[in-house]
C-alpha positions as a printed Julia matrix, in Angstrom:
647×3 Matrix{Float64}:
  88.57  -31.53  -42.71
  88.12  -33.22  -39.37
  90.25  -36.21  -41.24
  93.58  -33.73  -42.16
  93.26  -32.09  -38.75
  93.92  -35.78  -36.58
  96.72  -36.61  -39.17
  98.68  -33.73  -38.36
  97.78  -33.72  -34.91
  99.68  -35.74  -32.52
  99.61  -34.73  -28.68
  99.03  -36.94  -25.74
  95.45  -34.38  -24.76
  93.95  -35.14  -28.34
  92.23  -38.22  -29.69
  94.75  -40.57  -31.73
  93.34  -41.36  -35.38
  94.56  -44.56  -36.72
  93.14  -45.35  -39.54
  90.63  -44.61  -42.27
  88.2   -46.54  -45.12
  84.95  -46.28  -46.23
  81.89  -48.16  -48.29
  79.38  -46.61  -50.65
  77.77  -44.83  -48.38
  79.7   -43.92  -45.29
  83.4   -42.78  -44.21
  84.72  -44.56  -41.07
  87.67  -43.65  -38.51
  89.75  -46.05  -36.73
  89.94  -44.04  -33.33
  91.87  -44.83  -30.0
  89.81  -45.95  -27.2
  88.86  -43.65  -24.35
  86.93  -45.23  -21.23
  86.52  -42.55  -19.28
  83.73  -40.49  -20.35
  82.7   -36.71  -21.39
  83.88  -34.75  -18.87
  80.15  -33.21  -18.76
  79.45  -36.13  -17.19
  82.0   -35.73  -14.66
  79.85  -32.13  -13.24
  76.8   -34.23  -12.84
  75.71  -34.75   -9.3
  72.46  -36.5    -8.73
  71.2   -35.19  -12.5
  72.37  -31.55  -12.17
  75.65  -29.99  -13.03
  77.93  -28.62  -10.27
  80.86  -26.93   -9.84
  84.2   -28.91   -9.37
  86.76  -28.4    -6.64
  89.09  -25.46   -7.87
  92.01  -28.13   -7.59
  90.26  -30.45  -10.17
  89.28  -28.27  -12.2
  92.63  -27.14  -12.54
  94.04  -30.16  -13.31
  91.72  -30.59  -16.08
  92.15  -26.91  -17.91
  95.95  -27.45  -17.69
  95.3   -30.32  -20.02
  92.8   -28.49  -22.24
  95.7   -25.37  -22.34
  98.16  -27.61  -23.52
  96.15  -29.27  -26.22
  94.98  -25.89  -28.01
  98.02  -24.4   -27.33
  99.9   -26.81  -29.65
  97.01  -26.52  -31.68
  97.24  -22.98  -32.37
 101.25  -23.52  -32.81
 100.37  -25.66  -35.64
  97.9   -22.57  -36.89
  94.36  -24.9   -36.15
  91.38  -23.86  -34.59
  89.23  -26.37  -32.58
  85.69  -23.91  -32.85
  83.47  -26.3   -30.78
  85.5   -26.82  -27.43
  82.95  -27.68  -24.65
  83.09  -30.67  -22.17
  81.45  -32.54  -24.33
  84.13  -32.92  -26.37
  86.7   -33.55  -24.01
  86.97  -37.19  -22.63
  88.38  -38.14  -19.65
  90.77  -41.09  -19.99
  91.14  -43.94  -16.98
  94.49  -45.29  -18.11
  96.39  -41.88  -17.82
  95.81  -41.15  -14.48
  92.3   -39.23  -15.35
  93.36  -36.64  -17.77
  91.18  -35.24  -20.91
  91.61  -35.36  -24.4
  89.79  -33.46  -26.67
  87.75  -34.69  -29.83
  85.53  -34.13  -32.37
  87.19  -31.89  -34.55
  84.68  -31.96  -37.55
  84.14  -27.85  -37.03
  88.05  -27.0   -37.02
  89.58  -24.95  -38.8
  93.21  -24.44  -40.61
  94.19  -20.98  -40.97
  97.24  -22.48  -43.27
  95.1   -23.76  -46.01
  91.72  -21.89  -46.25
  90.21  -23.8   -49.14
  89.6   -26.68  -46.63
  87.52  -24.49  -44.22
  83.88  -24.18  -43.91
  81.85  -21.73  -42.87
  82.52  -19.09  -39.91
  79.08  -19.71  -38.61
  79.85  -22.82  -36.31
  80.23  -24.38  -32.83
  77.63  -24.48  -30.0
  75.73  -21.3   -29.29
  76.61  -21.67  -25.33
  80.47  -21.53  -26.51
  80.66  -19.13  -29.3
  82.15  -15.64  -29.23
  80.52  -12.69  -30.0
  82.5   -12.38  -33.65
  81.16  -15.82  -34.53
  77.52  -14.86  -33.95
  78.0   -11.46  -36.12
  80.24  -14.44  -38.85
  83.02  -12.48  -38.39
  86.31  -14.55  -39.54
  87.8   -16.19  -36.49
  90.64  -15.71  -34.92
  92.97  -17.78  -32.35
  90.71  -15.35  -29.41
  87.88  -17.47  -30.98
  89.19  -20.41  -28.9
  89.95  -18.15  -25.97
  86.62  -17.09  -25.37
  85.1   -20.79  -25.5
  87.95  -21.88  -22.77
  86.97  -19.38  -20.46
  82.71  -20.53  -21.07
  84.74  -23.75  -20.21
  86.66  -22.48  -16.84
  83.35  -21.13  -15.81
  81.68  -24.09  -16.25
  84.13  -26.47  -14.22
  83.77  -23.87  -11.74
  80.49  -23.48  -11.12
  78.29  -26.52  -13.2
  76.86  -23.55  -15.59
  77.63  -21.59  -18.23
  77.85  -18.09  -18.3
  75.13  -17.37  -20.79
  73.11  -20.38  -21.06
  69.69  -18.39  -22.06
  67.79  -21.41  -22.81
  67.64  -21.42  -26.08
  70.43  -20.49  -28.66
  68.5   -16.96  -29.85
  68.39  -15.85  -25.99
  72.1   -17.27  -25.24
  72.91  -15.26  -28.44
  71.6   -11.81  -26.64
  73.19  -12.8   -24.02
  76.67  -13.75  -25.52
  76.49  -10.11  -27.41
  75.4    -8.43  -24.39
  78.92   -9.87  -22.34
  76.67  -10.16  -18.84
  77.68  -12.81  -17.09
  77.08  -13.51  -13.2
  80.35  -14.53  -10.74
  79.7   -16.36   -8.14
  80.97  -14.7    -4.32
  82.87  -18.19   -3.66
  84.88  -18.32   -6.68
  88.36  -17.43   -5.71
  90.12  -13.88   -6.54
  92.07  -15.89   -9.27
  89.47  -17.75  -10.97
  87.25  -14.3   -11.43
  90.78  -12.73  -12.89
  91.08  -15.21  -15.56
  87.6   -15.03  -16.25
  86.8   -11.73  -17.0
  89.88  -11.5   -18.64
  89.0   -14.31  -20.88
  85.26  -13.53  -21.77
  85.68  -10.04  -23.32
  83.83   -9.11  -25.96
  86.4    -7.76  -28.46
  88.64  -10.8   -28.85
  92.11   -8.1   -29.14
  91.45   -7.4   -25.48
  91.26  -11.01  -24.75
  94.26  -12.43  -22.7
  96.58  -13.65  -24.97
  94.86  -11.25  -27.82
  94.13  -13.01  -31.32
  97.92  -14.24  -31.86
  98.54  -17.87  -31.64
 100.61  -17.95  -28.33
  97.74  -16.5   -26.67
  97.44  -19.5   -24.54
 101.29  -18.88  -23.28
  99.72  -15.72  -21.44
  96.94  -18.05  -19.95
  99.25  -20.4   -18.14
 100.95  -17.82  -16.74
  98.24  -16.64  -14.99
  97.99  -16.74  -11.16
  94.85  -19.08  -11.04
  97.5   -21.95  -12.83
 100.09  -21.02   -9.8
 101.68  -24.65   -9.0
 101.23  -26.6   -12.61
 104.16  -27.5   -14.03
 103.01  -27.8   -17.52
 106.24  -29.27  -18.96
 105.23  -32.79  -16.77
 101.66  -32.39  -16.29
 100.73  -35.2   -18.01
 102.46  -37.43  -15.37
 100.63  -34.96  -12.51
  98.24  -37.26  -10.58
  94.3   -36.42  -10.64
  92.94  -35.16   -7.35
  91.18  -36.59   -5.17
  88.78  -33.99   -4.75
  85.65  -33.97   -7.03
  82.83  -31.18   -6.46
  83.03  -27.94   -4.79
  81.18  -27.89   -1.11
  80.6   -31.64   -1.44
  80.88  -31.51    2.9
  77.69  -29.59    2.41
  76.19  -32.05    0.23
  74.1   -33.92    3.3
  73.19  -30.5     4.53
  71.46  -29.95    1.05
  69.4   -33.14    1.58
  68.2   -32.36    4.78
  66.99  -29.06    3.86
  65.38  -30.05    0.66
  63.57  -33.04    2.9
  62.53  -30.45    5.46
  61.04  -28.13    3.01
  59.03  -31.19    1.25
  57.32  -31.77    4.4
  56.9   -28.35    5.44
  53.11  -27.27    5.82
  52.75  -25.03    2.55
  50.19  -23.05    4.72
  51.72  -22.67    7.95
  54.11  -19.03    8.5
  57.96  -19.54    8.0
  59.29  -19.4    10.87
  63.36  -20.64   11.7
  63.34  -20.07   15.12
  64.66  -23.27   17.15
  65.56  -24.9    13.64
  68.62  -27.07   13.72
  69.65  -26.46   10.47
  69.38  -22.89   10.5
  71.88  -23.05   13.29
  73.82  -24.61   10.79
  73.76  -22.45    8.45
  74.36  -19.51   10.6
  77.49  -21.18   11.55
  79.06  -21.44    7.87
  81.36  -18.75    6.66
  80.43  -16.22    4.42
  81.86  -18.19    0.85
  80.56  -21.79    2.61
  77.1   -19.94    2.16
  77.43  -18.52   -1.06
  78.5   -22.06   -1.98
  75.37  -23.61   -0.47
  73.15  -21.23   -1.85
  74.61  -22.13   -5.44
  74.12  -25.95   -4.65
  70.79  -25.01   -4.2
  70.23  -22.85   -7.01
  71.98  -25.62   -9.08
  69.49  -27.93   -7.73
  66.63  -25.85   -8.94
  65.25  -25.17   -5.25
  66.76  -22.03   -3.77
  64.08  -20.5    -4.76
  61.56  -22.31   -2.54
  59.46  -20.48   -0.1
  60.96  -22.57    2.92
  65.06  -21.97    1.41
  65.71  -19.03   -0.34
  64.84  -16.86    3.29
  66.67  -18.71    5.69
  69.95  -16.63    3.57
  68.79  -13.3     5.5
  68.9   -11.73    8.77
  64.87  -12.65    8.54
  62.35  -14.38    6.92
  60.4   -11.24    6.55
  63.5    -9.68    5.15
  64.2   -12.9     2.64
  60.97  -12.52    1.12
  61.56   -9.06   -0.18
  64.75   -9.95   -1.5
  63.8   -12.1    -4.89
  64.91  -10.04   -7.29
  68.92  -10.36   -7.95
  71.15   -9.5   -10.77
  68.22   -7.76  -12.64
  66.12  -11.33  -12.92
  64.33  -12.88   -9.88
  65.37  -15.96   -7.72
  63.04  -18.84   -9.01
  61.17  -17.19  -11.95
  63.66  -18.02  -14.84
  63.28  -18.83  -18.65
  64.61  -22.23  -17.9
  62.23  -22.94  -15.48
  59.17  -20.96  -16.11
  58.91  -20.27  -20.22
  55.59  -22.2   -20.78
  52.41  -21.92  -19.46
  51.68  -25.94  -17.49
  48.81  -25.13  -15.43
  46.24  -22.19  -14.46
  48.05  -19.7   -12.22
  46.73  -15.84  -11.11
  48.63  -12.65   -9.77
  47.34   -9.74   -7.55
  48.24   -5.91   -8.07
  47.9    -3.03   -5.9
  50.67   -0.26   -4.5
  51.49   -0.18   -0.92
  49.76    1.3     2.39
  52.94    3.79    2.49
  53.15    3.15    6.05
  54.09    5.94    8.18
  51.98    8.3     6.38
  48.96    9.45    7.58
  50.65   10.02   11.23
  53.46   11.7    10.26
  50.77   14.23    9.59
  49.4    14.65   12.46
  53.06   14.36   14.89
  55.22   17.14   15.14
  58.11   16.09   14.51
  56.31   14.56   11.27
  58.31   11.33   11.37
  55.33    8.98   11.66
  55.72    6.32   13.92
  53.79    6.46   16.29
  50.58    4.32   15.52
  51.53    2.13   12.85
  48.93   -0.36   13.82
  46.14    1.61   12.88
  47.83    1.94    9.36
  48.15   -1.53    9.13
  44.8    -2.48    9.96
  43.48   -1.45    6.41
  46.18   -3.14    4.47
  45.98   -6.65    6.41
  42.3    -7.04    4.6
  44.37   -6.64    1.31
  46.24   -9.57    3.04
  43.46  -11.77    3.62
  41.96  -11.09    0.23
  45.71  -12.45   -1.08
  45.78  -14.84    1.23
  42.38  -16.49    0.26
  42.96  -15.9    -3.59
  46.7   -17.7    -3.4
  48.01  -15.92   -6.74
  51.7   -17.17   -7.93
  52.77  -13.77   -6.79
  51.33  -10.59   -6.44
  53.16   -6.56   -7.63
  53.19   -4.14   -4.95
  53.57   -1.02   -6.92
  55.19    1.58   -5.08
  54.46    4.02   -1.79
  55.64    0.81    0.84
  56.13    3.72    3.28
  56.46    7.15    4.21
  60.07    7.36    5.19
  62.73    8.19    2.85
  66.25    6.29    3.25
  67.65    9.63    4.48
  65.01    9.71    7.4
  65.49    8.67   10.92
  62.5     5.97   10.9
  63.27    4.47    7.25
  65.05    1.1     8.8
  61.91    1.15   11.28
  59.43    1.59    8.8
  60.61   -0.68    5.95
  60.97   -3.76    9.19
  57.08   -3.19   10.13
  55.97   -3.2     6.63
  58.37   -6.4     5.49
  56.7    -8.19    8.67
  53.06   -6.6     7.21
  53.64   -8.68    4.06
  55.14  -11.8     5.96
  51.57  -12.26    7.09
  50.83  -12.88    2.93
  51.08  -17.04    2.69
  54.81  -17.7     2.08
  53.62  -19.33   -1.45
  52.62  -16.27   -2.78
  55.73  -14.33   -3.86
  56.46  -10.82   -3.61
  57.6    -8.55   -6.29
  58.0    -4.89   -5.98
  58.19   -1.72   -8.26
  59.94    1.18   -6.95
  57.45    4.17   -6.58
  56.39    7.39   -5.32
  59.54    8.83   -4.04
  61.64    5.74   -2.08
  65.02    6.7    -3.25
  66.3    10.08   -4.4
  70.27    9.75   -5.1
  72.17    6.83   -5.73
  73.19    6.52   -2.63
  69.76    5.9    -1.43
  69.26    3.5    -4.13
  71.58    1.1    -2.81
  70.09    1.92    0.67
  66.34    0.4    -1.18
  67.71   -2.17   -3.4
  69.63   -3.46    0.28
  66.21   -4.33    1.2
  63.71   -4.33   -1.38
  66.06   -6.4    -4.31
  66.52   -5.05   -7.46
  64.47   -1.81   -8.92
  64.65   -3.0   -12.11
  64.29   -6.42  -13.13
  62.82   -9.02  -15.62
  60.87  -12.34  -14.77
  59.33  -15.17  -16.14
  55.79  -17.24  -15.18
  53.95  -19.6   -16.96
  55.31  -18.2   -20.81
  54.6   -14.69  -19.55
  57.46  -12.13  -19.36
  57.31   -9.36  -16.79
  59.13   -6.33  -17.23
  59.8    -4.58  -14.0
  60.97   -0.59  -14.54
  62.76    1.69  -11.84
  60.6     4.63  -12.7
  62.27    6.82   -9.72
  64.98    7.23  -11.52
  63.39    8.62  -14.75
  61.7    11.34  -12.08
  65.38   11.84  -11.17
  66.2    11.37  -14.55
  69.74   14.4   -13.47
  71.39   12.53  -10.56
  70.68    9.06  -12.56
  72.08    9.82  -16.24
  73.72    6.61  -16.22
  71.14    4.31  -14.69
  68.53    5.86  -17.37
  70.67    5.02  -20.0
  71.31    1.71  -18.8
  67.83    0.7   -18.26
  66.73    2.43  -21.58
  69.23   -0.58  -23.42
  68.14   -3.19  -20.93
  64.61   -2.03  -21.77
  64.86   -2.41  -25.77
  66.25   -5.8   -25.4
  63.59   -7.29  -22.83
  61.17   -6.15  -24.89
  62.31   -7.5   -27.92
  62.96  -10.84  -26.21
  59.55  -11.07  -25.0
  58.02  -10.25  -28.03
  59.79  -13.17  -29.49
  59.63  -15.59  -27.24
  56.93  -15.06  -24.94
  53.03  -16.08  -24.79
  52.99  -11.93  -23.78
  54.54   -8.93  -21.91
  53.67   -7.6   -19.02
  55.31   -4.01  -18.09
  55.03   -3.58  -14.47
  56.1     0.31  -13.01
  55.51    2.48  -10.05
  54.7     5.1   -11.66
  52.49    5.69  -15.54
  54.71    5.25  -18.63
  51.86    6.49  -20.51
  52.41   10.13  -22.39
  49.65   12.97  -21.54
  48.06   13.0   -24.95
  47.14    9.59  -24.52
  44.94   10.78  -21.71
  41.63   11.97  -23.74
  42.38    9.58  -26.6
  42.13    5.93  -25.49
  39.32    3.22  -25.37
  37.33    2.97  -22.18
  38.6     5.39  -20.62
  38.0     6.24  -17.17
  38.63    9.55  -15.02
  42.23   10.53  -15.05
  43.62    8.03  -13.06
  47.05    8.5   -13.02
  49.7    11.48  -12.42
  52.35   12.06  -14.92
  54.27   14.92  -13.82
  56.79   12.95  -12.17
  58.42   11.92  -15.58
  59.2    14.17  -17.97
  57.12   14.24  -21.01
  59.54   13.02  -23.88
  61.23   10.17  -21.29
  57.07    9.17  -21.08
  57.06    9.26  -25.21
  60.3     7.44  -25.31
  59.23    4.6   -22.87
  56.04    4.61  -24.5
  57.11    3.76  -27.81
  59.57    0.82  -26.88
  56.42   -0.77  -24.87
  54.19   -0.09  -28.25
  57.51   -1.53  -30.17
  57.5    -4.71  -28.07
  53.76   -5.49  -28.42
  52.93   -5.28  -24.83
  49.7    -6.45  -23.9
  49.49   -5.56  -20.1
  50.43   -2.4   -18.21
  50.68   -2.04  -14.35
  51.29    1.29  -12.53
  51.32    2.75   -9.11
  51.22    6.44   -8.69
  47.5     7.25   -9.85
  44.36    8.79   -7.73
  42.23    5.92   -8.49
  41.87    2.17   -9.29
  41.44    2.13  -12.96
  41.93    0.54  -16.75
  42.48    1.97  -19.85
  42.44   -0.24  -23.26
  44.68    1.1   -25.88
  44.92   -0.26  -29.4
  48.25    0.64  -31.3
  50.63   -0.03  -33.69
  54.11   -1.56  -33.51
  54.94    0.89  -36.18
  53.0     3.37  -39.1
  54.02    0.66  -41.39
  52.83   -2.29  -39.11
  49.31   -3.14  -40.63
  48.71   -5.0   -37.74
  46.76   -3.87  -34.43
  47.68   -4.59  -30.6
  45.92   -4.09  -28.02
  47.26   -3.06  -24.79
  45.51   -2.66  -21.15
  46.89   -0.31  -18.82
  45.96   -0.96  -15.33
  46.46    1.91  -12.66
  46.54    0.88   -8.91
  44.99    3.53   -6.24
  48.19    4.92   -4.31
  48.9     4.7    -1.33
  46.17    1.51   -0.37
  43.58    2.38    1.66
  41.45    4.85    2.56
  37.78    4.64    0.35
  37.02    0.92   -0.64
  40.17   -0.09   -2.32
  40.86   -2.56   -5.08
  42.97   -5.09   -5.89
  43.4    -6.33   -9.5
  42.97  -10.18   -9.98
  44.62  -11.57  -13.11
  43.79  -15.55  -14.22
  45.75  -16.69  -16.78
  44.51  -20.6   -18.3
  45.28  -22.05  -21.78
  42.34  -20.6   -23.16
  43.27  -17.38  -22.16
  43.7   -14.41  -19.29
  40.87  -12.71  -17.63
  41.87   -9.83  -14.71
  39.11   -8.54  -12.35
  38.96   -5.94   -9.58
  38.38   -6.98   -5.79
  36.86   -4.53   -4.25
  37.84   -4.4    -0.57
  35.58   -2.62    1.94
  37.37   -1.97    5.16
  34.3    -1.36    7.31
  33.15   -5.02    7.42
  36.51   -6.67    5.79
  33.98   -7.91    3.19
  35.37   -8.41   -0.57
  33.31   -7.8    -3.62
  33.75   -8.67   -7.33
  33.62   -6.69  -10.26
  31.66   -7.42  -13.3
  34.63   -8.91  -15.85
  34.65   -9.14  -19.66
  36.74  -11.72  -21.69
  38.58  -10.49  -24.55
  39.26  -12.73  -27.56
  42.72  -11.64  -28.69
  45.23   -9.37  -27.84
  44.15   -7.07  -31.65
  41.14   -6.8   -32.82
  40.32   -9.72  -35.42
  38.0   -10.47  -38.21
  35.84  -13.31  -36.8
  37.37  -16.78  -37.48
  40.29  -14.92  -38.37
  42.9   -17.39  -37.44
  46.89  -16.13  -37.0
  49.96  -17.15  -35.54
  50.19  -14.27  -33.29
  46.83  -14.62  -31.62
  47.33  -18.2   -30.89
  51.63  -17.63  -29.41
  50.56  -14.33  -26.91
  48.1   -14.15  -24.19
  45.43  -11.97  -23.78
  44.88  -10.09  -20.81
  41.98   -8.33  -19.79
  41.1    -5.49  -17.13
  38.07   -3.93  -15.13
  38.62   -1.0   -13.64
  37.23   -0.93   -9.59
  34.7     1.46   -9.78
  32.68    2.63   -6.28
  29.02    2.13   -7.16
């Protein structure tokens, strides 16, 4: 196929074939020479991809338009386009031509064509992954994977690996960049649909006509492009390149146990002075660079490092904790549970004007010995489920409030990262929802540590499940998929919420179980059921919930399904809310390659003293014969809870 296709091709932005012969045993093509390189290699900066000036970048998809455009005028289909196949050529004044066209396709003679099933999962539109026949749109959607690539050294649903890109591909998410201009998110979105008739330029073959005349190719003169010079430019915020160094030196020698603190910093001052899209650019350097995320980095973004901290979770994932960089377990790590001190609480009591700020100090006293137990313990992160304070968004002391308790948790090492569930009652409208997620990141969210998936639900909304009919719905979808992505692909599931997701009847029926721990009236019964039967679905084997009366655990063994003959077993850990108060605990979770072991820390306030809990190791994450060996007990973790219980 690929040998008809460059015979009847002939177009100064594809790869000349001059000849053909072959031996015994292989086929061989006389190509022309290109000197130039991939154009992947052309986004690499230092080892990483970046994004290229908008100008460049330009200059380069003019040439890639014109090349499937007389493609699809001579009814062929490239199916793989990606940089890789493009090569940039020195003696034409730097412009691409495209090759490798062993997947194309000719819609003119269909007994030459292989299968629909082809290309590289990064590139491929949603109709290709069902092997739906493709169309001209086919091509469409892999150019504008490509446009968002040049653009920003990424592409849009890179999952890393081709079953998660796959999700993602069907699912049509995609993240845009603030710095990308007006134009280039136009021809985007328009581009990456997923029903290729809504596609610009639909499924007919001139569809690249309507692409050229878009705004974001205002100034190419396509008719003479070919004698257009290549800019000068190369990446995007390259001025801010030297910047990036000295910020990535500073945090390397930063103290990992001193307090972040900016104040007098030269390079803050720097980056205060940027505009807003010379920011977002430098934060995507960064990010590209695989150390936004950095304690010492990712804050200095915010109006304050207190603030920054409590701002991880973005675009329903969290800054730092990625597939990519976090889908296998490397080394021993830990993380910490317990809900909040609800700060503002107990005085608002006592005042009469009930707003509660009066002696937050006092309040704060209690909870800084859960700090120093965090502090000394150094988890990779630790869940704060829930009741952070007493104000509601609505209420005159909320901004007051939610400062005091962000600097409360600033006092936690900056190494230890913060990730919060939504609990109690912090938001009750969407309005107030924005007001939260403004300052506390995302209230629903999925993350990644050490092969372990964490599934982070907004249970507020299912307790407002009437002015948040959309949101539920959303999340339910989101929820499914997560699930079924970490029951594929991680070690094991962890399904963190402020509030239980565990149905009534469960109550009186479970192993180990303690006194009633937890209070379900919030959600309504058959949204409980619901939840509960996508966690069973997904084969979670940890639970962690705000919301309940004491500190407590609960082992439950279930099935994925009445068919399933197989057993899971899942441990549902319920954290005392608010902290405080009687000896409190906080749940300790070690996770090592032979396993995961969770105890409770129980913190006495009177003398700041912390105890330990007696812990039990589990084997597996199901009951098993013994020397039973299977795959699933050696791919998931097992995690195991004590409940804190006052002697």
């Amino acid at each position: 196929m690929e040998k008809d296709v460059l015979n009847r091709l002939r177009h100064p932005n594809i790869i000349r074939l001059y000849q053909t012969f072959q031996d015994d045993n292989n086929l061989y093509f006389l190509l022309e020479l290109l000197d130039g390189g991939e154009l992947l290699s052309h986004l690499l900066h230092e080892g990483r991809q970046l994004g290229l000036d908008e100008d460049l970048a330009r200059f380069y998809l003019a040439d890639v338009a014109s090349a499937v455009e007389y493609m699809h005028a001579n009814q062929m289909l490239h199916r793989d386009l990606k940089p890789e196949n493009m090569v940039v050529c020195k003696n034409t004044g730097g412009h691409l031509k495209l090759i490798d066209f062993g997947t194309a396709k000719n819609l003119a003679d269909s007994k030459l064509n292989g299968p629909n099933f082809v290309g590289t999962p990064e590139y491929m539109p949603p109709e290709t992954i069902d092997n739906k026949e493709p169309t001209y749109a086919s091509d469409m959607w892999a150019f504008g994977c490509i446009v968002y690539q040049l653009l920003t050294g990424e592409t849009p649903f890179s999952g890393g690996s081709a079953y998660l890109t796959f999700l993602r591909v069907q699912d049509g998410s995609y993240y845009l960049p603030d710095y990308l201009s007006d134009d280039a998110k136009d021809l985007i979105s328009k581009l990456l649909q997923k029903d290729p008739k809504n596609r610009l330029g639909g499924t007919e073959a001139n569809a690249m006509s309507a692409v050229k005349a878009h705004p974001f190719f205002k100034g190419i003169d396509f008719d003479n492009h070919i004698q257009a010079q290549q800019p000068a430019s190369q990446f995007c915020g390259s001025e801010l390149f030297q910047l990036v160094k000295r910020l990535a030196a500073m945090e390397r020698a930063r103290n990992l146990q001193d307090p972040l603190s900016f104040e007098g910093d030269v390079l803050q001052e720097q980056i205060k002075t940027l505009s807003s899209r010379d920011r977002s650019i430098l934060m995507h350097i960064l990010r590209r660079k695989q150390i936004v995320h950095l304690p010492g980095l990712y804050p200095r973004f915010f109006s304050s490092v207190s603030r920054g901290r409590c701002l991880y979770a973005h675009n329903h994932g969290y800054i730092g904790f990625t597939h990519d960089l976090q889908n296998q377990w490397s080394d021993n790590f830990s993380f910490m549970q317990l809900s909040g001190p609800k700060l503002g609480h107990a005085t608002a009591l006592t005042e009469a004007d009930n707003r509660g700020g009066s002696a937050w100090e006092t309040e704060s006293a209690a909870f800084l010995e859960a700090v120093k137990v965090l502090n000394a313990r150094q988890p990779a992160f630790v869940v704060i489920c829930g009741d952070f304070i007493n104000a509601k968004p609505r209420d005159e002391f909320y901004d007051a409030q939610v400062v005091a308790f962000q600097e409360l948790l600033n006092q936690i090492n900056p190494q230890i990262r913060l990730v919060f569930a939504a609990g109690s009652d912090e938001f009750g409208n969407k309005n107030e929802l924005t007001k939260y997620q403004e300052r506390f990141g995302d209230a629903r969210f999925s993350f990644w540590y050490g092969g372990i998936k964490c599934i982070v639900v907004n249970t507020v909304i299912l307790c407002h499940e009437k002015y948040f009919k959309e949101e539920v719905a959303a999340q339910t979808e989101w929820m499914k998929k997560e699930l079924e992505n970490g029951k594929l692909c991680a070690r094991g599931t962890v399904v963190i919420s402020g509030h239980s997701l565990r149905p009534t009847m469960l109550s009186t029926n479970t192993v180990n179980n303690n006194d009633r721990a937890t209070s379900n009236s919030d959600i309504p019964e058959q949204l409980r059921v619901e939840y509960w039967d996508m966690i069973k679905n997904g084969q979670s084997c940890l639970m962690v919930n705000g919301n309940s009366t004491t500190d407590s655990v609960t082992s439950v063994v279930t099935k994925a399904s009445e068919q399933d003959a197989d057993e899971y077993k899942c441990e549902i850990v319920s954290c005392k809310a608010p902290w405080g108060g009687a000896p409190s605990a906080i749940h300790h979770t070690e996770v090592s390659q032979s396993g995961v072991v969770t105890k409770a820390l129980s913190v006495d306030h009177s003398n700041a003293s912390v105890s330990s809990n007696a812990t039990t190791k589990h084997r597996s994450l199901a009951p098993e014969e013994e020397g039973q060996e299977t795959v699933l007990a050696a791919e998931m973790v097992t995690i195991n809870v004590n409940s804190a219980r006052k002697e």
